[in-house]
C-alpha positions as CSV (number, residue, x, y, z in Angstrom):
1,X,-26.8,-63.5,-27.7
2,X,-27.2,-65.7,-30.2
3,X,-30.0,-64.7,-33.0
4,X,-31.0,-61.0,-34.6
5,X,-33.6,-59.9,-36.4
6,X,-33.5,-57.1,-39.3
7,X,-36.0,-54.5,-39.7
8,X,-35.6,-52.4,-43.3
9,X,-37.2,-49.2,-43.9
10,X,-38.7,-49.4,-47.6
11,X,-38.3,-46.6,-49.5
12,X,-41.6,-44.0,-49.0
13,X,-42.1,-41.4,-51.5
14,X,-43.9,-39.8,-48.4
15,X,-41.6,-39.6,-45.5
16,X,-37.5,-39.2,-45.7
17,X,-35.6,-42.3,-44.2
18,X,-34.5,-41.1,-41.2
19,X,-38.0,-39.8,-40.3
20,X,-39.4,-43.4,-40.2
21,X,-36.2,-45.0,-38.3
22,X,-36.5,-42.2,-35.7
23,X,-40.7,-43.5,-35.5
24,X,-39.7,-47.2,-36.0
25,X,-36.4,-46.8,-32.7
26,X,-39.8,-44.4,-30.9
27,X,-41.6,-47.7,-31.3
28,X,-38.8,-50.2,-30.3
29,X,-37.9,-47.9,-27.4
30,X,-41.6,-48.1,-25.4
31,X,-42.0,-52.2,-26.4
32,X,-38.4,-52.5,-24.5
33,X,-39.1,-50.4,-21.5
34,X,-42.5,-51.6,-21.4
35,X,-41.3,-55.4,-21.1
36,X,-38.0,-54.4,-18.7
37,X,-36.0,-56.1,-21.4
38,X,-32.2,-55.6,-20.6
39,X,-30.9,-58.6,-23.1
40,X,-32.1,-56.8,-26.7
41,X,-29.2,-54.7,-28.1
42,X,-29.3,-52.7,-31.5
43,X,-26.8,-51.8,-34.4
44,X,-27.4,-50.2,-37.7
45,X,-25.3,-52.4,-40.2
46,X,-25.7,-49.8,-43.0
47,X,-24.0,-46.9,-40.8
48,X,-22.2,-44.9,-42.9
49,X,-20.3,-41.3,-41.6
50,X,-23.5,-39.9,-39.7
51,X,-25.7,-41.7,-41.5
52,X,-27.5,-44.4,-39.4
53,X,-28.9,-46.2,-42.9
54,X,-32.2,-47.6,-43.3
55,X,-31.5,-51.0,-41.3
56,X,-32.0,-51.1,-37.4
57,X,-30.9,-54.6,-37.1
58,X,-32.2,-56.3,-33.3
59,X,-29.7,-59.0,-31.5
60,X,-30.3,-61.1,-28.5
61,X,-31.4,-64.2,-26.9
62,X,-34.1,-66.1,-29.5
63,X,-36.4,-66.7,-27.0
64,X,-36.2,-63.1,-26.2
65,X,-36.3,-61.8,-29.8
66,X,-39.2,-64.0,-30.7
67,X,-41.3,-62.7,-27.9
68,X,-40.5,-59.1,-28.7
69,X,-41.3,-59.6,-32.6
70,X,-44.4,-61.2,-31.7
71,X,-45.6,-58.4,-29.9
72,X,-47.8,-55.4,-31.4
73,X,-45.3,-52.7,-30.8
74,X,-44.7,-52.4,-34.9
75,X,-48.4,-51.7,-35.0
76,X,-48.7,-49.2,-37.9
77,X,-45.0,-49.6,-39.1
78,X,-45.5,-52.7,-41.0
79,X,-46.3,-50.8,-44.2
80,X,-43.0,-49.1,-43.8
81,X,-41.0,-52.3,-43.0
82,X,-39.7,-55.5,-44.8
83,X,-39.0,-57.7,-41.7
84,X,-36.7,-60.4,-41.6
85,X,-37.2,-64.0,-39.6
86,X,-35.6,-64.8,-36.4
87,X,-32.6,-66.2,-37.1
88,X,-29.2,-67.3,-35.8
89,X,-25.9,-65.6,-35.7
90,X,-23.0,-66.1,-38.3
91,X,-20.2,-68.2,-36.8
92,X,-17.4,-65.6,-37.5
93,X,-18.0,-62.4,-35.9
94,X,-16.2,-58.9,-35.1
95,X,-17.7,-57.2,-32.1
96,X,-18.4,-53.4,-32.1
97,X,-20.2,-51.1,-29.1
98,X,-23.3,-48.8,-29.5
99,X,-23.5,-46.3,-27.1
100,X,-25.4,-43.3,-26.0
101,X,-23.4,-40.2,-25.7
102,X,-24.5,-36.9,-24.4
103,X,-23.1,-33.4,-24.2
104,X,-23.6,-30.5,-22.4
105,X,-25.0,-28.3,-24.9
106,X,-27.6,-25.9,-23.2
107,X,-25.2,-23.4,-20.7
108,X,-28.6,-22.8,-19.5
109,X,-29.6,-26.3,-18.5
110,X,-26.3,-26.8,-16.4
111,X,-26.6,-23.4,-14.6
112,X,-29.8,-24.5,-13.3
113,X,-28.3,-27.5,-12.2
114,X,-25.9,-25.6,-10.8
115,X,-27.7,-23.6,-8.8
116,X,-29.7,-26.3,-7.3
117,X,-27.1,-28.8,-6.7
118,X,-24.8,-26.4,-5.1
119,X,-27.1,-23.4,-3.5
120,X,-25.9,-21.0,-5.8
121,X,-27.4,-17.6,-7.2
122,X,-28.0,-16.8,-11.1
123,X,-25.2,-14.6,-11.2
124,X,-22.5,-17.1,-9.7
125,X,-23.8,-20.0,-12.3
126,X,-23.5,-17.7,-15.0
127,X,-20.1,-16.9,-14.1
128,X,-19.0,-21.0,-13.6
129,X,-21.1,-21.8,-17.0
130,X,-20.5,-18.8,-19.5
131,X,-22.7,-19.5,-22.9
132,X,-19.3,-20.5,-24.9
133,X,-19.9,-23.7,-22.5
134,X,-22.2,-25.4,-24.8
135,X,-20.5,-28.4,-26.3
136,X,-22.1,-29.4,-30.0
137,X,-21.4,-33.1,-31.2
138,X,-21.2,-34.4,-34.4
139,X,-22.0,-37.8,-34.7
140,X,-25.1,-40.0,-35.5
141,X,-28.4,-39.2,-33.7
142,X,-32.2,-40.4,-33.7
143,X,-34.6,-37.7,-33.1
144,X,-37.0,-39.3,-29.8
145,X,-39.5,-38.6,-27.1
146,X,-38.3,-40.4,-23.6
147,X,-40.8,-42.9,-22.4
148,X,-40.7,-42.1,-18.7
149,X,-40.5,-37.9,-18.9
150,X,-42.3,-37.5,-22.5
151,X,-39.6,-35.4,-23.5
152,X,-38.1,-34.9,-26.8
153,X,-34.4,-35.3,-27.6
154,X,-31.9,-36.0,-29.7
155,X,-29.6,-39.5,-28.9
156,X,-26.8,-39.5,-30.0
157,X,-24.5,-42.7,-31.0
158,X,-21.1,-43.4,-30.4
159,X,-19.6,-46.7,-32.7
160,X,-16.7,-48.1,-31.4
161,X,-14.2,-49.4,-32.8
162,X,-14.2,-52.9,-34.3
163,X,-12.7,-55.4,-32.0
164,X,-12.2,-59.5,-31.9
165,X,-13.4,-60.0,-28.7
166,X,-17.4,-59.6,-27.1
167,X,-17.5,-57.7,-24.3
168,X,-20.4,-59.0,-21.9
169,X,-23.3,-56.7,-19.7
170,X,-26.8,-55.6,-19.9
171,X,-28.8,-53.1,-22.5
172,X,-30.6,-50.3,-21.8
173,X,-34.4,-49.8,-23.1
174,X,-33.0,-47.9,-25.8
175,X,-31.0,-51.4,-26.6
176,X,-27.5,-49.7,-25.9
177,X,-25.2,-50.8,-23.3
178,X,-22.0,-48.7,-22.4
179,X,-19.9,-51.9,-21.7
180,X,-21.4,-54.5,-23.7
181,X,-20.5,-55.4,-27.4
182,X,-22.7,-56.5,-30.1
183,X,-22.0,-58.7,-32.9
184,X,-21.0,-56.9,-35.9
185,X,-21.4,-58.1,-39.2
């Protein structure tokens, strides 16, 4: 990693803020699974409490970034967007991780997992998983659709805590690694 690239949401009168960071992470997610890219990560530097702010800033290789920002996957976001260059990393650095998290929050959902993954009936699922099961988080999320099942969800973040140190690995298409750190700042 050694460049980023900031994408900030303009103020719409139209749509709310996180509306168009949920379309603009939508867009960011299918151009990242689409090129197999496992070297992009993502932070939001203006996070604040659950708030993901209105900054979705993209780090990496330069090579990397520039081939990603010179793509057409911000067709029809570029309205929406003031876009900043290419450019290379400050020299003093703290290191945070993004991560996804997930809960268990539909009893339902796991009872049928149940029941497949271990041969057991309704009955015996609904008595392993009882509804007071379902686990709610509270932390930042962005509202999605999953590019390989089309499905709809909610990801939620976890931010770590700030640390000295990077931590090295590989991103996910969503740009989130669960061992790897990004540069914070």
């Amino acid at each position: 990693m050694d460049a980023f690239s900031d994408l900030s949401l303009r103020p719409d009168p139209e749509f709310p803020e996180p509306q168009l960071m949920n379309a603009l992470y939508a867009k960011l997610h299918r151009a990242l699974a689409a090129n197999h890219s496992d070297a992009i990560a993502v932070c939001f530097p203006r996070f604040a409490g659950f708030k993901l702010g209105g900054v979705l800033r993209l780090i990496g290789p330069s090579a990397a970034l520039e081939k990603l920002m010179g793509g057409a996957w911000l067709q029809g976001m570029r309205d929406h967007l003031q876009i900043s260059a290419v450019q290379a990393l400050p020299t003093q650095l703290q290191h945070r991780k993004w991560q996804r998290i997930q809960c268990k929050s539909s009893p339902e959902r796991v009872r049928r997992r149940q029941m497949k993954r271990h041969g057991i009936s309704e009955a015996q699922a609904r008595e392993r998983v009882p509804d007071s099961a379902a686990e709610m988080l509270k932390a930042p999320f962005l509202q999605i659709a999953s590019s390989s099942t089309g499905q709809r969800f909610r990801l939620f973040l976890k931010v770590g805590a700030l640390q000295a140190q990077p931590e090295t690995g590989s991103f996910n298409a969503y740009g989130l690694s669960q061992t790897a750190t990004v540069p914070w700042f």
